[in-house]
C-alpha positions in Angstrom: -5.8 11.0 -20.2 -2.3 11.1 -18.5 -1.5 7.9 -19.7 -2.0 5.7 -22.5 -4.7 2.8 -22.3 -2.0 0.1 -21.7 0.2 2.2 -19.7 -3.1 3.2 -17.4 -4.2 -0.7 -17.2 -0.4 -2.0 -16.2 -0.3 1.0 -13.2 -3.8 -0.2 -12.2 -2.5 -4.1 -12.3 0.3 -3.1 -10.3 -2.4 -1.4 -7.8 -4.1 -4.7 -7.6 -0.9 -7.0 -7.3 0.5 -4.8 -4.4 -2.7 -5.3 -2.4 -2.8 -8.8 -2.8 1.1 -8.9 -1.8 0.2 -6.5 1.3 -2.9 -8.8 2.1 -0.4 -11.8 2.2 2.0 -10.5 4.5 1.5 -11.4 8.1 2.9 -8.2 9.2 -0.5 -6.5 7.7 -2.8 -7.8 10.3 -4.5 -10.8 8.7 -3.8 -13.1 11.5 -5.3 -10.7 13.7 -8.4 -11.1 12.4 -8.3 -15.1 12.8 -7.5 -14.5 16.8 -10.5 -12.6 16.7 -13.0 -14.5 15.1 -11.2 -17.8 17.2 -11.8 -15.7 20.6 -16.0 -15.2 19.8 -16.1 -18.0 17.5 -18.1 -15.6 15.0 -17.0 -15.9 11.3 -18.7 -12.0 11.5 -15.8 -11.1 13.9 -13.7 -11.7 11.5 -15.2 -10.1 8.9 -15.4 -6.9 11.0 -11.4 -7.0 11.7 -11.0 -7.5 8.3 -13.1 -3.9 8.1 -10.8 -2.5 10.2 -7.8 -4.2 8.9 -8.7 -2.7 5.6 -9.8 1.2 6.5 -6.3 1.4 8.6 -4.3 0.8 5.8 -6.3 2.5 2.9 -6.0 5.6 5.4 -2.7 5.3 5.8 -1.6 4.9 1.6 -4.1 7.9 1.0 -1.8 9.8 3.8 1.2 8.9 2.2 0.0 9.3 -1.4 -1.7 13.0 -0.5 1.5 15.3 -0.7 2.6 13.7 -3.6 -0.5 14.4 -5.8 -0.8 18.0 -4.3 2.9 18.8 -5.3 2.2 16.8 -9.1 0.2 19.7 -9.6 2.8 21.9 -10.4 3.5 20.4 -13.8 6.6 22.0 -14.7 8.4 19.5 -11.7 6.8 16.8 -12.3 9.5 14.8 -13.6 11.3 15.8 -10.4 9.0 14.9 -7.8 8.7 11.4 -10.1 12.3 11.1 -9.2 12.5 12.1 -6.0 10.0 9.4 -5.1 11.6 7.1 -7.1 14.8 7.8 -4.6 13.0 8.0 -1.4 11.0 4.8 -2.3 14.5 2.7 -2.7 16.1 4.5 0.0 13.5 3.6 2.5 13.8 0.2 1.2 17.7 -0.3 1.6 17.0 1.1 5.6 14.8 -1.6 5.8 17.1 -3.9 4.2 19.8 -2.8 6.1 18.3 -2.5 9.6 15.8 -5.2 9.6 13.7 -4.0 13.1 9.9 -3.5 13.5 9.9 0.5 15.4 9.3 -0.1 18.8 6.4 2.3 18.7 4.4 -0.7 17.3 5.1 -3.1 20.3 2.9 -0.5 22.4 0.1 -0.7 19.9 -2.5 -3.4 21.4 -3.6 -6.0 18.5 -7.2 -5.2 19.5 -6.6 -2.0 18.1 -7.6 -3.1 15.1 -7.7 0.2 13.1 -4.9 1.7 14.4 -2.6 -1.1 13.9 -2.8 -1.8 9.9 -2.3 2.0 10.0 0.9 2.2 12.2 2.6 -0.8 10.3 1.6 0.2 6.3 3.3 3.6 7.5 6.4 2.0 9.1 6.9 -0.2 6.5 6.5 1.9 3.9 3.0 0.5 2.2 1.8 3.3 1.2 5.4 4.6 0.0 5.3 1.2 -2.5 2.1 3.0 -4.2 3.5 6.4 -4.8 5.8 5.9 -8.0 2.9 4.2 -9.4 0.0 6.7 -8.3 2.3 9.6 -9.8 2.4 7.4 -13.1 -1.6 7.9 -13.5 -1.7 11.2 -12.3 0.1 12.8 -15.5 1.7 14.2 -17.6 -1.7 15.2 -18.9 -1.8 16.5 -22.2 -4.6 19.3 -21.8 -3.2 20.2 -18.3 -2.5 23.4 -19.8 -5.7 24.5 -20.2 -6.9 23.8 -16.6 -6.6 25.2 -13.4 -4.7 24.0 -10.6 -7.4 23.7 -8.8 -9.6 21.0 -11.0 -5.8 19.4 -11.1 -5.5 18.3 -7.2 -9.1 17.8 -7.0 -8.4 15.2 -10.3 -5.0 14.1 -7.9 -6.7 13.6 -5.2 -9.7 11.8 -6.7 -7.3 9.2 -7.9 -5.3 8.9 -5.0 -8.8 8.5 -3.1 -9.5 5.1 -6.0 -5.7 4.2 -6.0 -6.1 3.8 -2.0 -9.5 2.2 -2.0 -9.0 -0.3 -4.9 -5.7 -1.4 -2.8 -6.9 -1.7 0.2 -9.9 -3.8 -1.5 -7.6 -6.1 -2.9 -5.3 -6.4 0.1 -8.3 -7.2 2.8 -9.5 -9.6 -0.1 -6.1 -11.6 -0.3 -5.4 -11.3 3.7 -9.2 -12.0 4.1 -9.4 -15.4 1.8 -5.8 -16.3 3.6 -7.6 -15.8 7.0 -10.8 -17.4 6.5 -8.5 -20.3 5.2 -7.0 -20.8 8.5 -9.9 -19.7 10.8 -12.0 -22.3 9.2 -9.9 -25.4 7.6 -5.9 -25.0 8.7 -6.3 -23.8 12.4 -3.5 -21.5 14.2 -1.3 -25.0 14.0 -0.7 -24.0 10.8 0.4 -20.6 11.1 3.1 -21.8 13.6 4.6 -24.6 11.6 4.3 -22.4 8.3 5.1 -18.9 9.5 7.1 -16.6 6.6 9.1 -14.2 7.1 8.6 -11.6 4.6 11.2 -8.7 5.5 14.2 -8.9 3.0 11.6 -9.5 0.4 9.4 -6.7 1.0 12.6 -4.1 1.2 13.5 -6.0 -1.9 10.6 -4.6 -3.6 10.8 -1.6 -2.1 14.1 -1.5 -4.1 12.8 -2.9 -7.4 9.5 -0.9 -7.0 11.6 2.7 -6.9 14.2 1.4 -9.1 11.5 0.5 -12.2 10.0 4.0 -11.4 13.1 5.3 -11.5 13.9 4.3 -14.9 10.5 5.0 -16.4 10.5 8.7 -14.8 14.3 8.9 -16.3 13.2 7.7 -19.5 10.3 10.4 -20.1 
């Protein structure tokens, strides 16, 4: 295994607690998916969004997360590229702490898109980036990596990157989904105005916190 049993369960709880954060956030496209079950007044419109919702951004965390695990194959830099994530992931995190605007790119991406969105803003706001330090965690060290080609170790990488993307993005659409069906069916868009969040210093935040644990773990090896 590259990790030990408990070490392997918390990475994989921190997988399923950064979904449900994502699925929480506005930003991620939840409330799209109420406007589009309101507008047909189909609960299986918003069902589909959520679809949508949910295959943009596990694209986009796979995307981000597929370089890493390619480049985690060359064992002997491992610790490195641990590192160097750990940087870029708090890096990326003070930018958005410091400079606190949406890329304008996203203003010309309609809502109805519903695919493409999820996809542009997990990528802009550094989603998928969150998930790195911790996919690189359950990808190795291995102890028999040794004895295996490089091949069967990206195919292995990528296999978990593959899980790590899908079992986020399940528990994100789940969170955002619950939230939405919340307001679709019981609180109305009434609510949504009066309780709106903003949730950009936090999420740079743990950007920050994410990179800087990572960072300390990878140091610590």
């Amino acid at each position: 295994m590259s990790a030990t049993l408990p070490a392997s369960l918390a990475l994989w709880a921190a997988v399923l607690a950064s979904g449900v954060y994502h699925g929480l956030n506005p930003a991620m496209g939840w409330p799209l998916a109420v406007s589009n079950a309101l507008m047909t007044r189909r609960v299986d419109a918003l069902v589909a969004a959520l679809g949508y919702l949910a295959l943009g951004h596990a694209l986009a965390v796979f995307m981000v997360m597929l370089p890493f695990g390619l480049l985690a194959a060359l064992l002997a830099w491992q610790p490195a590229i641990r590192i160097g994530a750990s940087v870029l992931v708090i890096g990326f995190g003070a930018a958005l702490l410091i400079r606190r605007r949406h890329p304008r790119a996203l203003a010309r991406i309609a809502p109805a898109r519903l695919g493409l969105w999820p996809f542009a803003v997990a990528l802009a706001h550094g989603a998928g980036l969150m998930l790195v330090p911790i996919y690189l965690g359950l990808c190795g060290p291995d102890r028999d990596a040794g004895h295996r080609a490089a091949a069967t170790l990206i195919d292995a990488h990528l296999g978990t990157a593959l899980v790590v993307a899908a079992v986020h993005a399940a528990a994100m659409v789940g969170a955002g989904g619950v939230l939405a069906w919340l307001v679709y069916r019981y609180l109305g868009l009434k609510f949504v105005a009066r309780s709106w969040f903003n949730l950009d210093a936090v999420w740079a935040s743990s950007l920050i916190l994410t990179g800087a644990l990572s960072l300390g773990l990878a140091a610590a090896r």
